[in-house]
N, CA, C and O of each residue as an XYZ file, in Angstrom:
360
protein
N    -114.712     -6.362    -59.426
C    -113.897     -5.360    -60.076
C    -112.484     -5.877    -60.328
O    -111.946     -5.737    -61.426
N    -112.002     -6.365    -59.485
C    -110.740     -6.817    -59.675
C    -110.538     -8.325    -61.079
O    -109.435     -8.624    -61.536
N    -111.256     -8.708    -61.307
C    -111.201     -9.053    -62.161
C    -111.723     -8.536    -63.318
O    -111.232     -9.280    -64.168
N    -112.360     -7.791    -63.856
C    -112.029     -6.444    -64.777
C    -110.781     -6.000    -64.861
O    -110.071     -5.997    -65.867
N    -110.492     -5.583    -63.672
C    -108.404     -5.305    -63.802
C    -108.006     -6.370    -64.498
O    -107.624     -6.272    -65.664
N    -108.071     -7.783    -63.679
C    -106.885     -8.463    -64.583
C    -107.435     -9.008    -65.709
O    -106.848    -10.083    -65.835
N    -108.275     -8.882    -66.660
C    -108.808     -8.931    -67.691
C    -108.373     -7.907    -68.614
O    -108.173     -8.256    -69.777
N    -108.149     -6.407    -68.206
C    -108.061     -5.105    -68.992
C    -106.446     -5.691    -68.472
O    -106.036     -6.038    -69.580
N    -105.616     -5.923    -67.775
C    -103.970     -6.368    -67.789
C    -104.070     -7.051    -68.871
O    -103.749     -6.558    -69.952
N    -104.618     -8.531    -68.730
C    -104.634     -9.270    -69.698
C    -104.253     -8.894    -71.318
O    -103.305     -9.187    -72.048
N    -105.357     -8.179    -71.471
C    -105.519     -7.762    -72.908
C    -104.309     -6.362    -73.428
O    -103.762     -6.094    -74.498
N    -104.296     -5.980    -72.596
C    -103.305     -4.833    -72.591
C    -101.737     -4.967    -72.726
O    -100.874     -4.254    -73.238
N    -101.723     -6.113    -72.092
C    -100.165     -6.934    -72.093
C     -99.966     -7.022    -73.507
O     -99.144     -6.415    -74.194
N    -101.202     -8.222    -73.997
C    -101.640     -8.238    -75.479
C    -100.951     -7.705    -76.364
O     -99.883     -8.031    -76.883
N    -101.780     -6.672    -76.538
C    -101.517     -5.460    -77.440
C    -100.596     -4.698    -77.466
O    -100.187     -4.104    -78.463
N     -99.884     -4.593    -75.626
C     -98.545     -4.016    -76.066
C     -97.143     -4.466    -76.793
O     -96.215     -3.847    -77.312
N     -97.491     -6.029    -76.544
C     -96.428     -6.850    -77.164
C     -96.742     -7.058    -78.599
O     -95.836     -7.429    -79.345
N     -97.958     -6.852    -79.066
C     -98.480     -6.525    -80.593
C     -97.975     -5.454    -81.285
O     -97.567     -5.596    -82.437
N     -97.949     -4.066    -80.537
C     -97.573     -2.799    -80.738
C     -95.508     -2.966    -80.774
O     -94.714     -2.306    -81.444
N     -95.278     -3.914    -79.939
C     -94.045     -3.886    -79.976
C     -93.192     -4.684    -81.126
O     -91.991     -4.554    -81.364
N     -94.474     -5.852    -82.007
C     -94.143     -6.168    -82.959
C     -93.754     -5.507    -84.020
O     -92.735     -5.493    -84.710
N     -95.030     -4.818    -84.016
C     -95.244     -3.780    -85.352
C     -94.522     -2.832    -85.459
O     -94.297     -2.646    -86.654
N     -93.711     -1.657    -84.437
C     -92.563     -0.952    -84.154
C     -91.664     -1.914    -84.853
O     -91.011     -1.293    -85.693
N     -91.363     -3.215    -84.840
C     -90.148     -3.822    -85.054
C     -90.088     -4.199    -86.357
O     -89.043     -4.526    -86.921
N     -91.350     -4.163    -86.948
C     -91.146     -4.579    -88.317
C     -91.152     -3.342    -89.039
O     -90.855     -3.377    -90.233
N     -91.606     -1.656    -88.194
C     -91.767     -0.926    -89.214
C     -89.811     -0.329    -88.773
O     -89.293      0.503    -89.518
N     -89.284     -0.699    -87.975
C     -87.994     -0.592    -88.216
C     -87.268     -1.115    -89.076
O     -86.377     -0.436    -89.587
N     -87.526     -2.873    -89.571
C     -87.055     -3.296    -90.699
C     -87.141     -3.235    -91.675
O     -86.351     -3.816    -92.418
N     -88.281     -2.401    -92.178
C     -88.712     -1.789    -93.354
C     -88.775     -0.636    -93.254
O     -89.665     -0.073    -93.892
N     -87.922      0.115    -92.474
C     -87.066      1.440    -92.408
C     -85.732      1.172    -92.819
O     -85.270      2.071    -93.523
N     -84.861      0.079    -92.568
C     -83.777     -0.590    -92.191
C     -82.858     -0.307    -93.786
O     -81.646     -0.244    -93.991
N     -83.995     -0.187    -94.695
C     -83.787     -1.028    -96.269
C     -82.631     -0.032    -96.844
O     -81.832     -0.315    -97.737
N     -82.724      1.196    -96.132
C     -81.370      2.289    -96.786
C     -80.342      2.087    -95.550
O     -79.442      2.918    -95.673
N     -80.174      1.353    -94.508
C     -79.132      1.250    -93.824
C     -78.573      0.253    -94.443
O     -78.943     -0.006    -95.588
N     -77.280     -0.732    -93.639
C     -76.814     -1.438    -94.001
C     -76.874     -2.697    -93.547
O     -75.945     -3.504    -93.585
N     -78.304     -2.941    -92.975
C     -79.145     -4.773    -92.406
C     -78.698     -5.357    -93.928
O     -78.859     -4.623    -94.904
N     -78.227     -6.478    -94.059
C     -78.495     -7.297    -94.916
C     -79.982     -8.190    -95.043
O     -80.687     -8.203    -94.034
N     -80.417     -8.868    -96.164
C     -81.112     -9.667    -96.299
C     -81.611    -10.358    -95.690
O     -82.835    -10.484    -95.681
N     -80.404    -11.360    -94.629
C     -80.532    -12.478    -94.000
C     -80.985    -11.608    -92.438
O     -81.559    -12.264    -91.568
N     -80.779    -10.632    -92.283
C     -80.785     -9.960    -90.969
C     -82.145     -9.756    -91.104
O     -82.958    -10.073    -90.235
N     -82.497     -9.102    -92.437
C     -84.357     -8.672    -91.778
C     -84.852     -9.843    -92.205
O     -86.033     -9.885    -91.859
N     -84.570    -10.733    -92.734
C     -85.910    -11.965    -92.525
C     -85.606    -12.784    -91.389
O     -86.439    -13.627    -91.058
N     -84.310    -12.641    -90.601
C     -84.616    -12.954    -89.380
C     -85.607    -12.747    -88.378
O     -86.329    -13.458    -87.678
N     -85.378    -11.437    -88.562
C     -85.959    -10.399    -87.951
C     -87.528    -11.260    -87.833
O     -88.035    -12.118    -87.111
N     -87.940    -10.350    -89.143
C     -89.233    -10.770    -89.937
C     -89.657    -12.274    -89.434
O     -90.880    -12.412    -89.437
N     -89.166    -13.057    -89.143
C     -89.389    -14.512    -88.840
C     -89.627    -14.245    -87.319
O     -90.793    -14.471    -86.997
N     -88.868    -13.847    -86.363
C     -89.085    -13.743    -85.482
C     -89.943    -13.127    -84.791
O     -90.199    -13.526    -83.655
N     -90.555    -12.054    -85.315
C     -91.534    -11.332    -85.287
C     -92.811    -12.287    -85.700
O     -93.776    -12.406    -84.945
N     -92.749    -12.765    -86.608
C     -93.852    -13.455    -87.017
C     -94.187    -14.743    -86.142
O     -95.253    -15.354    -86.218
N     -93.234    -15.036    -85.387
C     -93.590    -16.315    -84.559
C     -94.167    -15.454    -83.401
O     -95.307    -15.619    -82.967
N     -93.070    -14.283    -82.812
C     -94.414    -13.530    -81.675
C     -95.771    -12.913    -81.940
O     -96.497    -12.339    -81.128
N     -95.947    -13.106    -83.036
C     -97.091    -12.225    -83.114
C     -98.401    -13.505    -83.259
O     -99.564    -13.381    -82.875
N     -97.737    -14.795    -83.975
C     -98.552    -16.023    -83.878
C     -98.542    -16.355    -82.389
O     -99.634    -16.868    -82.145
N     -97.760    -16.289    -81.229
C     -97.937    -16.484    -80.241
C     -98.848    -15.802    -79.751
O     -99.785    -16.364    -79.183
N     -98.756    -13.878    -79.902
C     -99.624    -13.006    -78.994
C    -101.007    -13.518    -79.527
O    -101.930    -13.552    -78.713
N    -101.238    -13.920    -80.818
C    -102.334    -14.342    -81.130
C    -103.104    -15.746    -80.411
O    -104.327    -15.889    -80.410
N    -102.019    -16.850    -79.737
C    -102.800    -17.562    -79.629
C    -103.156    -17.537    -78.047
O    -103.946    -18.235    -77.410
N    -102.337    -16.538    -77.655
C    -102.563    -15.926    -76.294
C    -104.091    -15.181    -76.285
O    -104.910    -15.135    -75.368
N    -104.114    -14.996    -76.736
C    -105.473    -14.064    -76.766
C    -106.711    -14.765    -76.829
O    -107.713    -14.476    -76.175
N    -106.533    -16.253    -78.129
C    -107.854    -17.036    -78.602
C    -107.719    -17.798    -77.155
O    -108.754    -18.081    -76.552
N    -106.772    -18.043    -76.746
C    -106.823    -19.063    -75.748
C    -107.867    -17.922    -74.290
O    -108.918    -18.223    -73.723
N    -107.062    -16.743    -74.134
C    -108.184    -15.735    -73.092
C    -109.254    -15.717    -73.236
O    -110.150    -15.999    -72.440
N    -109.301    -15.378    -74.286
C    -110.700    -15.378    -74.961
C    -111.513    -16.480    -74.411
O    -112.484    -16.443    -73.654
N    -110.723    -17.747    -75.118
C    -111.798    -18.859    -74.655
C    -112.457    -19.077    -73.253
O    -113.625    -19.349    -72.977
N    -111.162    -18.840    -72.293
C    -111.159    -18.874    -71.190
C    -112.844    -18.376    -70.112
O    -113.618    -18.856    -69.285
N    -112.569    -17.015    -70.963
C    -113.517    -16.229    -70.440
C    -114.654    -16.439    -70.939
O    -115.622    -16.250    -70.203
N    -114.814    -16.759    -71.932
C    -116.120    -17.840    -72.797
C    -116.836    -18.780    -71.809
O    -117.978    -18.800    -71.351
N    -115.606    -19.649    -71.627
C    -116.317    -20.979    -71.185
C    -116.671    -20.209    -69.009
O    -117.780    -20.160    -68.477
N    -115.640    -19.877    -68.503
C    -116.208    -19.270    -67.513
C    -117.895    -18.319    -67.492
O    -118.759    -18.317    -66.615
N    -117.857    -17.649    -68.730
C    -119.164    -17.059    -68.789
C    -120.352    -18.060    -69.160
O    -121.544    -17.858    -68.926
N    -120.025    -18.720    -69.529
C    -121.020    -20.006    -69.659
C    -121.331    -21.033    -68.135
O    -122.307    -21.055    -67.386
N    -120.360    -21.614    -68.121
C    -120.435    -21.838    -66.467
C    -121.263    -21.244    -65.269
O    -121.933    -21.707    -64.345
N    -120.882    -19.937    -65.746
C    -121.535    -18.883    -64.358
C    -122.773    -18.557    -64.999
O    -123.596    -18.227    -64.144
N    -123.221    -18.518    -66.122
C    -124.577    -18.577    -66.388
C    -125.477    -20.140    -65.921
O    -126.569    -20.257    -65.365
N    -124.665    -21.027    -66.330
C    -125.319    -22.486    -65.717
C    -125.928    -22.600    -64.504
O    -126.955    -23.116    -64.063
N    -124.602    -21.700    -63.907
C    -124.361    -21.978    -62.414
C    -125.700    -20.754    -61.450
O    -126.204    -20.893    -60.336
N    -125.887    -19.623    -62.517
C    -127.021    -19.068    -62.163
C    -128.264    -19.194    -62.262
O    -129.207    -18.783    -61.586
N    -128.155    -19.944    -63.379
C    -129.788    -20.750    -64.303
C    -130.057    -21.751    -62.847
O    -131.118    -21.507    -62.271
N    -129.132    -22.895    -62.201
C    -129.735    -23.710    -61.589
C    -129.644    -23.242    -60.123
O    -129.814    -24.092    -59.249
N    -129.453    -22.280    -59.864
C    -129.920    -21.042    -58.466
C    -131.264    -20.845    -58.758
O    -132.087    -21.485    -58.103
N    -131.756    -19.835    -59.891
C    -132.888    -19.885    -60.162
C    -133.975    -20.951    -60.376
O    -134.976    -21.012    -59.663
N    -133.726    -21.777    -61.386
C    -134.541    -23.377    -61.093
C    -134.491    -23.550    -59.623
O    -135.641    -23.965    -59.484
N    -133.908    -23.534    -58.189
C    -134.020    -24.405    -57.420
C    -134.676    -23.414    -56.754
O    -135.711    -23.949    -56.357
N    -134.666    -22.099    -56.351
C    -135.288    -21.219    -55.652
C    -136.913    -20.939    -56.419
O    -137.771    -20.321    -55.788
N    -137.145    -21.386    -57.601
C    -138.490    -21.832    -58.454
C    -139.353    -23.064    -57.818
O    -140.564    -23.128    -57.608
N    -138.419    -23.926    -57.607
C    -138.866    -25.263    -57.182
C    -138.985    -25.511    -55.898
O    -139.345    -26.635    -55.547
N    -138.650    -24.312    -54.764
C    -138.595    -24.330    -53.224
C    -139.579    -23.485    -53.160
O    -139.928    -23.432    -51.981
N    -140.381    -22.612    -53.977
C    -141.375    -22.323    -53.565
C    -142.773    -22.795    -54.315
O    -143.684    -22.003    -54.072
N    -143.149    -23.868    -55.145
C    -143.801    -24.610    -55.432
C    -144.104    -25.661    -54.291
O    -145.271    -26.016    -54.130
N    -143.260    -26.089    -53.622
C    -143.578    -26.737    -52.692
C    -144.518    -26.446    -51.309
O    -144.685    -27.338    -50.478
């Protein structure tokens, strides 16, 4: 179970820093009748866009993580089974 928790943390962190992107860009494209200049929201906009390529590669990288662990622990169960197959053939 506890790793279910930090899996549902994991992903949740995620998305809140996703959610906190998207708040930020729908502020800068609120921004357009205040007085942000140009150079201010494509800062912005730039900066945002590098966290959100980050939260993204945060995620493919979890993702993978948990991929290749689920593969592993299937291996690792396949040759439990083969050997408890092969201890009673004998």
């Amino acid at each position: 179970m506890q790793e279910l928790d930090y899996m549902t943390s994991v992903y949740s962190g995620i998305l809140e820093r996703t959610m906190n992107n998207i708040n930020e860009i729908v502020s800068v494209v609120k921004s357009f009748s205040s007085q942000m200049d140009d150079a201010a929201r494509l800062q912005i906009i730039n900066k945002v866009s590098d966290e959100v390529d980050e939260n993204y590669s945060d995620l493919q990288r979890f993702n993978t993580q948990n991929y290749l662990l689920s593969l592993q622990r299937n291996k690792a169960e396949r040759a439990i089974k083969l050997t408890q197959w092969m201890s009673l053939g004998q």
